[in-house]
C-alpha positions in Angstrom: 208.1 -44.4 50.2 206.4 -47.6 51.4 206.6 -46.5 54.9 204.8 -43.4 54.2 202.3 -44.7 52.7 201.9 -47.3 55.4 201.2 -44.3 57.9 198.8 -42.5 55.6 196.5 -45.9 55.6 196.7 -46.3 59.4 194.9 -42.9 60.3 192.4 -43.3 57.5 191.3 -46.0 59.7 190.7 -43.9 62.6 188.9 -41.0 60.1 186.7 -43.7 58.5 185.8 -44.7 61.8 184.9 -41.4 63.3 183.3 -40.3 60.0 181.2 -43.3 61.0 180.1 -42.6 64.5 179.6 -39.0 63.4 177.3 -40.3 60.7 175.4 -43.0 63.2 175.2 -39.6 66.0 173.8 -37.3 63.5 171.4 -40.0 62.2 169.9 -40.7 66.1 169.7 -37.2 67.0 167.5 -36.4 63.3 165.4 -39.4 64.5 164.8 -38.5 67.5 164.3 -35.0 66.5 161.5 -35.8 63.2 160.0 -39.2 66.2 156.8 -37.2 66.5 156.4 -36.5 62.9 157.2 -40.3 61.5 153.6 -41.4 62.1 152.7 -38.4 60.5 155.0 -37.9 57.2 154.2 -42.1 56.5 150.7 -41.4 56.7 150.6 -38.3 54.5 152.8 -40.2 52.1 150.5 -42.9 51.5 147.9 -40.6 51.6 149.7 -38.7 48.4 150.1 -41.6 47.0 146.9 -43.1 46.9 145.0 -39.7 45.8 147.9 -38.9 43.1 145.8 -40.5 40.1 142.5 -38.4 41.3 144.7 -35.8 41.2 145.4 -36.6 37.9 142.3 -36.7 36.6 140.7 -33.6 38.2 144.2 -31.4 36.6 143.0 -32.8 33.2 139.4 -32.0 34.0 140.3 -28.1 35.0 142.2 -28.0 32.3 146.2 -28.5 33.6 145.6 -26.0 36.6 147.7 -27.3 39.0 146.8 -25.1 42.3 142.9 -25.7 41.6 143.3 -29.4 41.1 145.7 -29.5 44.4 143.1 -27.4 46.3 140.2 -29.6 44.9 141.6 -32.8 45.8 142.1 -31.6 49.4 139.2 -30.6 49.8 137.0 -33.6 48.2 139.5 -35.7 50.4 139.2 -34.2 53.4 135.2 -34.0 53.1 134.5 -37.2 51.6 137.4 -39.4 53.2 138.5 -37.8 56.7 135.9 -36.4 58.3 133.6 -39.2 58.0 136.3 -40.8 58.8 135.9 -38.9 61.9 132.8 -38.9 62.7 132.8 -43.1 62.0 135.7 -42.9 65.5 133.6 -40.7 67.8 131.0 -43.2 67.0 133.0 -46.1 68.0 134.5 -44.9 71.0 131.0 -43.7 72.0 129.7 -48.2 71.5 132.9 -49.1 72.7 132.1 -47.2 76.4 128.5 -48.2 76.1 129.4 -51.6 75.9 132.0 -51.6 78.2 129.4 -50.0 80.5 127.2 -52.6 80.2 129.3 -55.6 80.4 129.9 -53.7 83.8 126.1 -54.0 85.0 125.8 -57.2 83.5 128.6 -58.5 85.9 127.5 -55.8 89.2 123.9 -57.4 88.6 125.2 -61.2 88.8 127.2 -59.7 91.7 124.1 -58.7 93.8 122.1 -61.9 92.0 124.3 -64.7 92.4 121.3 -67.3 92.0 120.9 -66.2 88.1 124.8 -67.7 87.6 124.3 -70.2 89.6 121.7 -71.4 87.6 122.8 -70.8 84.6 126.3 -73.2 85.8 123.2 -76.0 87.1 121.9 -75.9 84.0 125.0 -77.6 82.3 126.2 -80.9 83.0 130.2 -79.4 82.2 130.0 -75.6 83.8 128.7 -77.7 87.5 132.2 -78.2 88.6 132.4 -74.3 88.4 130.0 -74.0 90.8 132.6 -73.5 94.0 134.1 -71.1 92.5 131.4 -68.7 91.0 132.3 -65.7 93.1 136.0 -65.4 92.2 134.5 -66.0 88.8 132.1 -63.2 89.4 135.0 -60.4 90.6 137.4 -61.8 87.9 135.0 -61.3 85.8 134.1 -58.1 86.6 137.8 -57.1 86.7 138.3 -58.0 83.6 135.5 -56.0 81.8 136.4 -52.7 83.6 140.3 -53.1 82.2 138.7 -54.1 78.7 136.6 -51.3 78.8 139.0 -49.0 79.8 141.6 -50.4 77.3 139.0 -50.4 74.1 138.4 -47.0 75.6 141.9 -45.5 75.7 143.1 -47.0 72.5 140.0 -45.9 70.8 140.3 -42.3 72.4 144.2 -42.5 71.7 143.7 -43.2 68.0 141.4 -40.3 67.6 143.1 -38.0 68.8 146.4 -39.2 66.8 144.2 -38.9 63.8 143.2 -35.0 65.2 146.4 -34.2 65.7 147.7 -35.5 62.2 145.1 -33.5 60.4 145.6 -30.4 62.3 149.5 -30.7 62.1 
């Protein structure tokens, strides 16, 4: 009778364990199935969260009609929070390539006008012993505002059109 029982506990073991690598498989693969829609479903969520007590109030304002209150509350939302939320991104990716833009002058005109720099590095007793190397200052420089722009640009256009695509999801 022991020995039997001995045997019964030593495949558990194995079953546990493959119970458990079936569980950790099945988890990955819904993971990587729902990986586009996490962003999403954490944003909604807080979303419903935050405009739950509005909610509230506008179902005991219509009188406990829950469909009307829903369909107010999305729509209040979505014109008083979102699309000027929007419209406030389209405006900031429009400054952010502006200024990018013009950092790019600013650098292509002390490019062409090296005396304005050169000046400007006289002018201080600490910035003279960068005189030697103004020109690699210059392209660095300029390097270094294209990539900025272009990054502020991307993440800018990237984050709008996340937001577009969670709101037409």
């Amino acid at each position: 009778m022991i020995h039997m029982q001995f045997e019964h506990t030593s495949m558990k073991n194995p079953r546990i364990a493959f119970l458990l690598l079936l569980a950790l498989c099945i988890t990955v693969v819904f993971f990587w199935v729902i990986k586009g829609f996490i962003v999403a479903d954490f944003v909604s969520a807080v979303l419903a969260s935050i405009l739950y007590p509005f909610y509230q109030r506008i179902e005991k304002w219509l009188g406990g009609r829950k469909g009307i209150a829903a369909l107010t509350t999305v729509l209040l939302s979505l014109f008083l929070l979102i699309i000027p939320l929007l419209f406030f991104m389209t405006i900031l990716v429009g400054e952010a390539i502006k200024v990018s833009g013009s950092a790019g002058e600013w650098f292509d005109k002390q490019v062409h006008q090296p005396e304005i720099l050169q000046q400007q590095l006289e002018a201080h007793p600490k910035l003279k012993k960068l005189l030697p190397y103004q020109d690699q200052i210059l392209a660095k420089g300029s390097q270094l505002a294209a990539k900025v722009g272009a990054f502020v640009a991307e993440g800018l256009a990237s984050g709008a059109k996340g937001t577009a695509e969670f709101l037409l999801m």
